[in-house]
Each structure stands twice: as C-alpha cells, then as structure tokens.
N, C-alpha and C positions, 0 to 999 in steps of 0.2 A: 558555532561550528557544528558540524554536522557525524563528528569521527565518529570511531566504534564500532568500523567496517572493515568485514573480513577482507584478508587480501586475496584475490584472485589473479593471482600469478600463472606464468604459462603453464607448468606445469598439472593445477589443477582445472585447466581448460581444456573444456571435450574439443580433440581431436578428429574428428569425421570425416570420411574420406571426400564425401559428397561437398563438404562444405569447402573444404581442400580448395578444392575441382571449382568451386563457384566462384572462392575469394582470388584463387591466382588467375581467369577468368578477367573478372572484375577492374583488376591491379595489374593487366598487362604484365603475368606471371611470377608477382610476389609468392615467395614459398610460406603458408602459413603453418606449416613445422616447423618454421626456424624461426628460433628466440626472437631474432634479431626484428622479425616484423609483427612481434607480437601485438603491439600496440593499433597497428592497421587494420589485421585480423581480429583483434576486438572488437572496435570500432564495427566493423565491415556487418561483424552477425549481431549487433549492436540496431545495427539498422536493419538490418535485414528483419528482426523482433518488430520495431515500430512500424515495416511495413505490411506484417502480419496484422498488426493491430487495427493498422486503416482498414487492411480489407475487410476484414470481422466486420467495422464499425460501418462501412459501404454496406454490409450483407444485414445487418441490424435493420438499419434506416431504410432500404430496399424492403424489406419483411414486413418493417414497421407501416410504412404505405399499403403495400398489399392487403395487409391484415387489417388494415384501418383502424389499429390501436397502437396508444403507447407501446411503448420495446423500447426499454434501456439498456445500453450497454455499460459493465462496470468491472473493475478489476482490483481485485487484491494485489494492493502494491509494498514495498519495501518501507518503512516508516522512515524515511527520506528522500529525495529525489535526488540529490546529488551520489546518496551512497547506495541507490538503488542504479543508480548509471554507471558509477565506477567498480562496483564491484558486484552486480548482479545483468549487467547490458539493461537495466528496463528503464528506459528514457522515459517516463511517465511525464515528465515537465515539458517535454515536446508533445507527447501525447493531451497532453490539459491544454496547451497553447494551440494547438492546433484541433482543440475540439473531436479530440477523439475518443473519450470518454463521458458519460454522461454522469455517473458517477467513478469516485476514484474514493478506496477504500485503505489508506495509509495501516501498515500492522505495526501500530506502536503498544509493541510489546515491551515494560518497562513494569520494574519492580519498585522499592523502596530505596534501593541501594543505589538506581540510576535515571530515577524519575526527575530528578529537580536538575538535574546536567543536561538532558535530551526531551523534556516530553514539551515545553513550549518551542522551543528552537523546532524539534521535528513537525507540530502540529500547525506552525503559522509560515513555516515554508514551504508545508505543500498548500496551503489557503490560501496565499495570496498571488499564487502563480493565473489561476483563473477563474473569476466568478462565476464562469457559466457552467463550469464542472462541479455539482457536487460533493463535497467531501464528509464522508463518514468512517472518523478513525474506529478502528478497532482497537480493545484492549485484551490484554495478556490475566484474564483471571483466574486461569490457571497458576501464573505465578504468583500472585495476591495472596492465594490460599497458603503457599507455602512459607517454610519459617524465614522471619525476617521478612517476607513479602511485601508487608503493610496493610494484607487484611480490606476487609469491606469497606476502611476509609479510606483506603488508597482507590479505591475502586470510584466510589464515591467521588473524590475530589478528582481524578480524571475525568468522570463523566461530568462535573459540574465545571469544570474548565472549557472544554472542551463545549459545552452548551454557551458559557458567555465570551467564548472565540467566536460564536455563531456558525458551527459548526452544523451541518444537516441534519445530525443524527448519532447514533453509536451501533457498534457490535462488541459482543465479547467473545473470547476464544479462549479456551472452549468450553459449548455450551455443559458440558455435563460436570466441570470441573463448577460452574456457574449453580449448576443444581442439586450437586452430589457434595460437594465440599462447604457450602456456603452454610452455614447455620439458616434455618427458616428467619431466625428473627435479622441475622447479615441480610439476605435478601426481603423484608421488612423495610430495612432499613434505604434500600435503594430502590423499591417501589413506591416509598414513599415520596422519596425525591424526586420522580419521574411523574408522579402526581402532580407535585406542588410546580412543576413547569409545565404541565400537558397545555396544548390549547386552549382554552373555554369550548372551544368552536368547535373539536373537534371531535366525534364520533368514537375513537377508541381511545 
C-alpha cells in the first residue's frame, strides 16, 4: 500500500476565482465552492496540471529539434503515484504512460523509522509504470543525519537498493545537509560504493 498521505480536504484547497470561472465552465456550471463537488473540482485542476505538463513536454521536444541536441524533460515528483494523485493532483503515472516525461524523479524522503514500510513499495510502483521514463529517486539525507535517522547506512542501503531495482541513478536532498552533516569518513563511505558500481566504461 501506498498510505502516509496527507489529506487534502476542501478546505485546504486553493480557492481561485479564475479557476472557479474555468471548472463551472467546464461542468456546465458545477459551483467549485461547494463541498458538495469537491471531488469533480479536484479532479478538473488535476488535469488541468497534466495538461501543463504536455505542453512544457511539446515545447521541450519542439526546442529539442531546433537545437539539434538532447533536452530532457524531468520532474520532481511525490514518492508515490497514487499519493501524489490523491493528494497532491500530480498524476505523474499518466504522465510516465503517456511519455511525458523523460525522466521522473520520485522524492522518497524516508528515515529509519519508516524505510522498511514504504521505500520498496514506493520505488517499484513508480518503476514499473514505464520503462521508457527514466526514474532517479531521491533521498531525504538530510533526515539520515538526524537522531534515529539511520545515518550513512541508511543512506547507503537506499542507494544500493535502489541500484539493484535498476534504477537510473540517485539524488540526495539536500545537498548541503550531504556535505556539512555527513562525516568525511560517512561520505568515504558512499563514494566508495559508487566506485565499486561505476561503469568500467565510463569516463567519470
């Protein structure tokens, strides 16, 4: 399961008058002030997000021709697709489906206390939604550092997971908690391991 998601209830739902105006519009004059169609008017700017994201992803690849080079498009997403849709509108899983991302960047933010409940569950349901999207989770090393975090092995064993899920890649967030918190010999420790996976083949 995927829980762990805030609730985004009407009342913490921006209100805009413009989008009011679009969704009653839209719905043959559903009132999106009222409770009552809150669920519609979710949905409504729900999509309305994914069709932002086509266009961006039309103005990429448009660019990307002209320019005559690579331009990837990619986005930091919610560290699940289902709870990034229900309670954040960002449909990333329709986004991956329909190739509208070239990479897609899951923020699985996750400490000691709630890694071993959410961090495969969250890192192999955004993976297997679409192989032509690459995915490169992020981790939370800023909360690593802190107490009870789990420290440079927790760090460690997510980035080593997360490479034999065949994963694209990693980031960490944030970087300075990465280099201001981390003992020299902590990050030692994880360049080494970035060592003993590097390509042969490859250049850096």
């Amino acid at each position: 399961t995927s829980s762990n998601q805030e609730v985004f209830d009407f009342h913490r739902f921006p209100h805009y008058a413009k989008s009011q105006h679009l969704f009653s519009s839209a719905t043959g004059g559903l009132d999106g002030s009222n409770p009552a169609n809150f669920d519609a008017y979710k949905a409504y700017i729900g999509e309305r997000i994914t069709d932002l994201v086509a266009s961006l992803k039309q103005t990429v690849d448009a660019a990307e021709v002209s320019e005559g080079r690579t331009m990837e498009f990619s986005a930091s997403v919610w560290r699940d697709p289902d709870v990034g849709l229900n309670s954040y509108m960002q449909d990333y899983r329709t986004w991956m489906e329909n190739d509208l991302l070239d990479v897609v960047m899951p923020m699985i933010y996750l400490s000691a206390s709630n890694d071993e409940t959410f961090f495969n569950a969250n890192l192999l349901n955004t993976m297997q939604i679409n192989p032509n999207t690459r995915v490169v989770p992020t981790f939370a090393s800023y909360l690593h550092v802190g107490s009870g975090g789990g420290g440079v092995d927790l760090t460690r064993s997510q980035v080593e997971r997360a490479y034999l899920s065949r994963a694209d890649g990693v980031n960490f967030y944030d970087h300075p908690a990465y280099f201001n918190s981390y003992s020299a010999a902590d990050r030692q420790v994880l360049m080494d391991y970035f060592d003993s996976i590097k390509d042969p083949n490859s250049s850096s």
